[in-house]
TORVOPA-623585 format. One line per 5 residues: number of its first residue (from 1); their letters; for each residue x, y, z of C-alpha. Coordinates in steps of 0.5 Angstrom, whole numbers. Example, Ala and Ser with C-alpha at 12.3 -4.5 7.8 and 13.67 -1.06 7.14 Angstrom:
1> AS> 25,-9,16 | 27,-2,14
***
This chain:
1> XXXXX> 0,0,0 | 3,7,-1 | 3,10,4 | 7,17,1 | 2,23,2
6> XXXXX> 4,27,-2 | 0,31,-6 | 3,29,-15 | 1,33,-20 | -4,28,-25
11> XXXXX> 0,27,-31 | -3,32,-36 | -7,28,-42 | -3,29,-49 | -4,36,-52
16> XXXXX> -9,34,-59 | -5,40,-65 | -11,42,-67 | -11,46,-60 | -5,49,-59
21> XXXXX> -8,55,-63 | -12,56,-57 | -5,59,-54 | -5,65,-59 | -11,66,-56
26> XXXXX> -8,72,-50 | -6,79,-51 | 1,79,-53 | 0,74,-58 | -6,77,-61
31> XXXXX> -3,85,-61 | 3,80,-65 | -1,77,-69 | -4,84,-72 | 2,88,-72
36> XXXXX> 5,82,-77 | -2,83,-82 | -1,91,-82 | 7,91,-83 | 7,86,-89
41> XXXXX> 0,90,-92 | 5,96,-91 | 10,92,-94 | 7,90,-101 | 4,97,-102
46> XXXXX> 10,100,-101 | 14,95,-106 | 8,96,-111 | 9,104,-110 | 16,103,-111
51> XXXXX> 16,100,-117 | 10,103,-121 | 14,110,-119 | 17,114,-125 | 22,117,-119
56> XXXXX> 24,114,-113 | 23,117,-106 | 28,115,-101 | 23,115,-96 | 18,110,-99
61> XXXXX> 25,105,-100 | 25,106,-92 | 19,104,-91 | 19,99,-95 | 25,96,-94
66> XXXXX> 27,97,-87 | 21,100,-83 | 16,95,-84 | 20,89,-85 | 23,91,-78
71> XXXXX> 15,91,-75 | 14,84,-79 | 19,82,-74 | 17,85,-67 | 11,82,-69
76> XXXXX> 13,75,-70 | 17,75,-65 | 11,77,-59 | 7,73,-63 | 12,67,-60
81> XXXXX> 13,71,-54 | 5,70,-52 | 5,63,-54 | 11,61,-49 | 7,65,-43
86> XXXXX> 2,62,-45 | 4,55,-45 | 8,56,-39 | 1,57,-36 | -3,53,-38
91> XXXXX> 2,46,-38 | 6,42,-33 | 14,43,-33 | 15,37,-36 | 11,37,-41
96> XXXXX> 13,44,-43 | 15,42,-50 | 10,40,-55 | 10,32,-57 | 10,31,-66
101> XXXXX> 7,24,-69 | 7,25,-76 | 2,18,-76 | -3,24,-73 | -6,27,-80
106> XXXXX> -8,33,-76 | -1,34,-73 | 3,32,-81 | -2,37,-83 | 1,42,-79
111> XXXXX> 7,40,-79 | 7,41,-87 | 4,47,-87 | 9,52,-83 | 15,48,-86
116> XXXXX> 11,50,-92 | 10,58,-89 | 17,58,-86 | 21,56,-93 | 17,61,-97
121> XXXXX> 18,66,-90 | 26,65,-91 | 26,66,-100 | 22,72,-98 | 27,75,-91
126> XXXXX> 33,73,-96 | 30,77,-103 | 28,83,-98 | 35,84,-93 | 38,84,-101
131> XXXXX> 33,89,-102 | 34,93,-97 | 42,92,-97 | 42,95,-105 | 37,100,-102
136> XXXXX> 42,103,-97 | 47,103,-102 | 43,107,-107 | 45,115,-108 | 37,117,-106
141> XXXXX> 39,113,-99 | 45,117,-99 | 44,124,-100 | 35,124,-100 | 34,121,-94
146> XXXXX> 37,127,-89 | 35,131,-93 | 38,139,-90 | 45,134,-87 | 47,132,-95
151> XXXXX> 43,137,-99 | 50,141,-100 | 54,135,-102 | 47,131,-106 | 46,137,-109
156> XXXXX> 53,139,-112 | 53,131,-113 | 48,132,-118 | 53,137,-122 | 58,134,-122
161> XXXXX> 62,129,-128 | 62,123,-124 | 54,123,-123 | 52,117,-125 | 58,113,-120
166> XXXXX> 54,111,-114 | 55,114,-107 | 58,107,-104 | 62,106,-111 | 68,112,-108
171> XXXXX> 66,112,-100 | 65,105,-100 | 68,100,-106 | 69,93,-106 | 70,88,-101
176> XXXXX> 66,86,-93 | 71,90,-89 | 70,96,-92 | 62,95,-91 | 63,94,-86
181> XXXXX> 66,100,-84 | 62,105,-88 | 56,101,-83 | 59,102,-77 | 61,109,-79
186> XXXXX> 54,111,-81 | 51,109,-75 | 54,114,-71 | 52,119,-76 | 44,117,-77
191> XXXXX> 45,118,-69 | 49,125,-70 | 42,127,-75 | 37,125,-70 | 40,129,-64
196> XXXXX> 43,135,-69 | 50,134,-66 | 52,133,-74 | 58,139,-75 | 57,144,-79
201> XXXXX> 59,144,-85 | 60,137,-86 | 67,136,-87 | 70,133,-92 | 73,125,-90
206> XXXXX> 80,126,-91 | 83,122,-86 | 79,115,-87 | 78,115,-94 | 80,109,-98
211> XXXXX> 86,109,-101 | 85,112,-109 | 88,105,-113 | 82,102,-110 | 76,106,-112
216> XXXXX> 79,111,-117 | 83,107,-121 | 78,101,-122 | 76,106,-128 | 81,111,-128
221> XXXXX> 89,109,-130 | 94,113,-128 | 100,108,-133 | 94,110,-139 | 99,116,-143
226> XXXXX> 93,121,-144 | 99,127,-147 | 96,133,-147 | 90,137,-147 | 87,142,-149
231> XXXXX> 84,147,-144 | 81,154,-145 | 79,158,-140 | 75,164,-140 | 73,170,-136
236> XXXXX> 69,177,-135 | 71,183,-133 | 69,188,-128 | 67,193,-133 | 61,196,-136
241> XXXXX> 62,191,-142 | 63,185,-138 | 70,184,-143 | 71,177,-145 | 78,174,-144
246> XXXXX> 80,168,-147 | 87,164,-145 | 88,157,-148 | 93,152,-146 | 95,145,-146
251> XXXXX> 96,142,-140 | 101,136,-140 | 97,131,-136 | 102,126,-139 | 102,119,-136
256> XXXXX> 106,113,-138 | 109,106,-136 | 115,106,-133 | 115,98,-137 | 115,102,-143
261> XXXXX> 117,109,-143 | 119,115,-139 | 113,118,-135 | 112,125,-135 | 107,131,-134
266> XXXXX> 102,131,-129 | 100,124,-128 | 109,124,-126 | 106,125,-119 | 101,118,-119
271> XXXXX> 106,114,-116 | 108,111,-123 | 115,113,-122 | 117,115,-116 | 113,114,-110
276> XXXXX> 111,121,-106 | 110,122,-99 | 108,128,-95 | 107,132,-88 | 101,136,-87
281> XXXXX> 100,141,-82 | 93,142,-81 | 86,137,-82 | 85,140,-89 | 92,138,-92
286> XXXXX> 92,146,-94 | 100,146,-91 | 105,142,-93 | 111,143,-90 | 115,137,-92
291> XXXXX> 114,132,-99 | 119,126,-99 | 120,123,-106 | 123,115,-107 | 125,114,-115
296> XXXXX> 125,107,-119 | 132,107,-116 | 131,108,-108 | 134,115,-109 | 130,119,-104
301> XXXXX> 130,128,-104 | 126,130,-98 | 124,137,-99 | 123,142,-94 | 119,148,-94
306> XXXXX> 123,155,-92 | 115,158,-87 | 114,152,-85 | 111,154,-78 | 114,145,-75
311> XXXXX> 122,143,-74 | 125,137,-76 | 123,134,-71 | 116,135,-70 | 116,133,-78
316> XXXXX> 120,127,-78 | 114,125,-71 | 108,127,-76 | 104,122,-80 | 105,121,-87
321> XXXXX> 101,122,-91 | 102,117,-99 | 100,121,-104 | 95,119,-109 | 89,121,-113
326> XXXXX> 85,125,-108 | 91,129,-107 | 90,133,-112 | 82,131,-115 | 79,132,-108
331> XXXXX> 73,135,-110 | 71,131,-116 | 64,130,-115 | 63,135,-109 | 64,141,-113
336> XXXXX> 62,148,-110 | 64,152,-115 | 66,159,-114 | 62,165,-115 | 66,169,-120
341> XXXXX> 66,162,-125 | 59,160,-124 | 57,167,-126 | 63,166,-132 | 60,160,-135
346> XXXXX> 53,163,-135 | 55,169,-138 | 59,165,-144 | 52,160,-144 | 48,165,-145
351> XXXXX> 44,165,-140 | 46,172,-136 | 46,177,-142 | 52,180,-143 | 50,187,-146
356> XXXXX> 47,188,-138 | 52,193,-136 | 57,190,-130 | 52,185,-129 | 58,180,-128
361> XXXXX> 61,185,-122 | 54,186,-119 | 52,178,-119 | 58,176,-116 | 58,181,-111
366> XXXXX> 50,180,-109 | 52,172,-110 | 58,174,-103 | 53,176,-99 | 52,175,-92
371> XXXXX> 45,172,-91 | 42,167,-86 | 38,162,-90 | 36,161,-97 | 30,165,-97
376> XXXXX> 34,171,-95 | 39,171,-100 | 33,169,-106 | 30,176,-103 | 37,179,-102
381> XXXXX> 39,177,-110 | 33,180,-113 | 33,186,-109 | 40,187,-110 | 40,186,-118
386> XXXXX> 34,190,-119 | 36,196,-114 | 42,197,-117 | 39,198,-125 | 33,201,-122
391> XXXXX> 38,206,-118 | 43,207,-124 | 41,206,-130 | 34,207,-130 | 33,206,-138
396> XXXXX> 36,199,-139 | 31,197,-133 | 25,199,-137 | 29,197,-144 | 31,190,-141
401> XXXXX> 25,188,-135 | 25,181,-138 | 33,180,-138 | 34,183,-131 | 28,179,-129
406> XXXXX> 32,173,-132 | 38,175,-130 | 35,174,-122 | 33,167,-124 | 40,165,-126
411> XXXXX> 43,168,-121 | 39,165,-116 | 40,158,-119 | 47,159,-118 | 46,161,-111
416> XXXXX> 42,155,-109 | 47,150,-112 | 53,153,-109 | 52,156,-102 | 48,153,-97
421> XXXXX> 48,158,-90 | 44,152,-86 | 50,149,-86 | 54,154,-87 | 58,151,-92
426> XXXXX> 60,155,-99 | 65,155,-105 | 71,157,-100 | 69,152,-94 | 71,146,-99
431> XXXXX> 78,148,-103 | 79,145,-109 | 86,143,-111 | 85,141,-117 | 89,147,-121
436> XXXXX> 92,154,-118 | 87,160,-119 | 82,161,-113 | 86,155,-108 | 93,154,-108
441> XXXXX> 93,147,-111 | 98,145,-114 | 102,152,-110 | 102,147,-104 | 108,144,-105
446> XXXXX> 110,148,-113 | 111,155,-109 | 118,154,-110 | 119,154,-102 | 121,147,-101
451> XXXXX> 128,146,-102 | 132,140,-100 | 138,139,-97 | 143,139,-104 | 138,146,-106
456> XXXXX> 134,143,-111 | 127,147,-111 | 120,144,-112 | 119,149,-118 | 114,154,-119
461> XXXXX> 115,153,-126 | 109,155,-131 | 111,151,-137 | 113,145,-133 | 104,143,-132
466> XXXXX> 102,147,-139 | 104,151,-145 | 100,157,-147 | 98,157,-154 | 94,164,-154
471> XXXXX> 91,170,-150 | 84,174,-153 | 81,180,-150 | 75,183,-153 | 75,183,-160
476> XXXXX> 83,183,-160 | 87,176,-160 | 94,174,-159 | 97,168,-162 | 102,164,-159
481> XXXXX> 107,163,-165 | 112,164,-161 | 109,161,-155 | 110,166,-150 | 110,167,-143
486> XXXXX> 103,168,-139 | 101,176,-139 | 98,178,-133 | 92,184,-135 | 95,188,-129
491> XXXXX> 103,189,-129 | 105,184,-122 | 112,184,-123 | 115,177,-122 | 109,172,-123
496> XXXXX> 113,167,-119 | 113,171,-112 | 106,171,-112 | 99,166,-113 | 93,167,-116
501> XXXXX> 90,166,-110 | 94,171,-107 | 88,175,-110 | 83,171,-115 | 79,168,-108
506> XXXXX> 72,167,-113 | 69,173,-110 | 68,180,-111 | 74,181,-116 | 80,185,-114
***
């Protein structure tokens, strides 16, 4: 006889399959359960919008692809979150797991059914994690998405040579890690833009920028001999005329393969013969005080600059920097041009009317304006431009309203693609080293200050990067038959002891 009198828990009958939808049957479940319907109801509207489409919004992509795919999860997981705590209370610990007989039809059929469901759930999952991978790397993710955070840099994007290159293709390239780099990298700035800690202006990424051989060179070849190229330049005067003046010249770009002749021109510096490193002295690399240069032999100059504020010794401890691409080309697609040559290319465009008297002077000059937003300058713009013909010459107010109202207009546009007070970014924010003529550029290490230890000079040479074939002003023109030496329009002495930039600062004129 037992004599134990211990209570025993009664052995629970086998749960039947066909119950066990009875544990959806709580609130935690059933708020799961509704949520998943409407994230998945989102999902396929927001996928059928995003195609049919003629334009596509960032924003439908992220609801498509990644807010309501993340809500169809939450609910699925709350979903197994009430059935868990349900089953917890209603079965006995032992028998907390549920038993399969696939002899049972009732249990086979639901055995079928949500392997079936978590196949198709799984082709599905797998189709939009790609979908919503390919999306963040779209230029809309990149430069729609924080529409005030990259309005400068999608707008300026958008005007540039590289267009059609995608976003990820330069600040991301090929391969895992530096995905997931560039991940990591926009997590902190997705955070920075929803508690407005980003900076203002966005700075330009300098310092962890993949090396050019692995992004630019992918389409660019710096061995391909390109020799020389045609470059003509044109600008306006100040005067009442807007007197044209027209330089043309060839750049020696050069290039070459050390495998199968001498490198030379431009492209000399792109590590095809020679390896060049660099010291900067501050965050933008404006200041170079030391270059060191390794040829094919091993044979190394190094080259210091005279004004440099650093010693020999704080040089030799600073990073170096390899010279590459973006050394020269930093701003190949984020260009913000200057308003003196914005206002150049639409007066030779025709877009400005070149018979408006100082209109190139008067639309630089409201283009360089202090204004606080946007819509300021606008304001500022057309105020400024119909003021001043209405105030000084009132005759061609009245003969030319419509070519000073287009004139508005235009410099209007260019304002909007060129200045951005929000973010307190503009043209001289952003130097662009590409040349010499409004930044130093090439005049960092070419301004016959760096000097090595046997006294050779990084020279300031005109002739070594271009040869001038001939100048024009106005309706007068010289022919470089004998391929002068570049003159000036205002007599400044010995060139060679001064910069363009010295002057040409790409607003109001000297």
């Amino acid at each position: 006889m037992d004599t134990d009198k211990t209570p025993k828990t009664p052995p629970l009958p086998q749960e039947p399959w066909h119950r066990s939808r009875m544990l959806l049957r709580n609130p935690i479940s059933l708020a799961g359960v509704a949520l998943a319907i409407v994230s998945l109801a989102n999902i396929f509207l927001f996928v059928i919008i995003d195609e049919i489409a003629t334009k596509a919004s960032p924003y439908i992509g992220i609801l498509a692809y990644m807010v309501s795919p993340a809500f169809l999860v939450f609910g699925l997981l709350l979903m197994l979150v009430g059935v868990l705590l349900e089953r917890r209370k209603k079965v006995a610990p032992t028998a907390f797991y549920p038993r399969i007989d696939l002899n049972d039809p009732t249990q086979r059929s639901a055995v079928i059914s949500f392997g079936t469901f978590l196949v198709i759930f799984v082709m599905v999952s797998t189709a939009g994690s790609y979908k919503a991978y390919e999306f963040t790397e779209s230029v809309g993710f990149c430069g729609q998405l924080c529409h005030t955070v990259m309005s400068p840099e999608y707008t300026a994007y958008q005007l540039s040579p590289h267009a059609r290159v995608a976003c990820a293709e330069c600040h991301v390239g090929t391969g895992a890690t530096w995905f997931v780099k560039s991940k990591l990298s926009g997590s902190r700035q997705v955070f920075a833009a929803i508690f407005n800690t980003f900076p203002r202006p966005i700075p330009t990424p300098v310092h962890n920028l993949r090396p050019a051989q692995e992004t630019c060179e992918q389409c660019h070849w710096p061995k391909k001999f390109y020799g020389g190229q045609l470059k003509v330049f044109t600008h306006y005067a100040n005067d009442d005329k807007n007197t044209m003046r027209q330089i043309r010249m060839i750049i020696k770009t050069g290039g070459g393969d050390p495998a199968t002749g001498a490198p030379e021109g431009i492209h000399w510096h792109m590590n095809i013969a020679n390896k060049i490193d660099y010291v900067a002295a501050d965050d933008k690399r404006q200041i170079v005080p030391y270059v060191h240069v390794e040829d094919l032999q091993g044979r190394v100059t190094e080259y210091y600059a005279k004004d440099s504020t650093l010693s020999k010794d704080q040089i030799a401890k600073a990073p170096r920097h390899h010279m590459d691409c973006v050394d020269c080309h930093n701003r190949p697609t984020h260009i913000y041009v200057p308003p003196d040559q914005s206002v150049d290319q639409s007066l030779l465009a025709r877009r400005l009317d070149v018979s408006l008297p100082f209109i190139k002077q008067q639309a630089v000059t409201v283009l360089t304006g202090t204004y606080a937003t946007t819509d300021e300058a606008m304001h500022g713009i057309a105020s400024g431009l119909q003021g001043f013909y209405g105030s000084k010459y009132p005759d061609v107010a009245k003969a030319k309203a419509l070519e000073i109202r287009n004139a508005v207009t235009e410099v209007q546009e260019i304002f909007k693609r060129t200045t951005f007070p929000e973010m307190k970014l503009n043209w001289q924010t952003h130097p662009n080293n590409l040349g010499h003529y409004y930044y130093n550029g090439c005049f960092r290490c070419h301004d016959g200050q760096h000097v090595s230890a046997d006294g050779r000079t990084i020279s300031k040479d005109c002739n070594q990067c271009h040869t001038l074939l001939s100048e024009s002003e106005g309706a007068s023109s010289v022919a470089a038959t004998a391929l002068p030496a570049f003159k000036h329009p205002v007599d400044l002495g010995d060139l060679t002891q001064v910069s363009c930039a010295d002057c040409h600062t790409g607003g109001v004129g000297p």
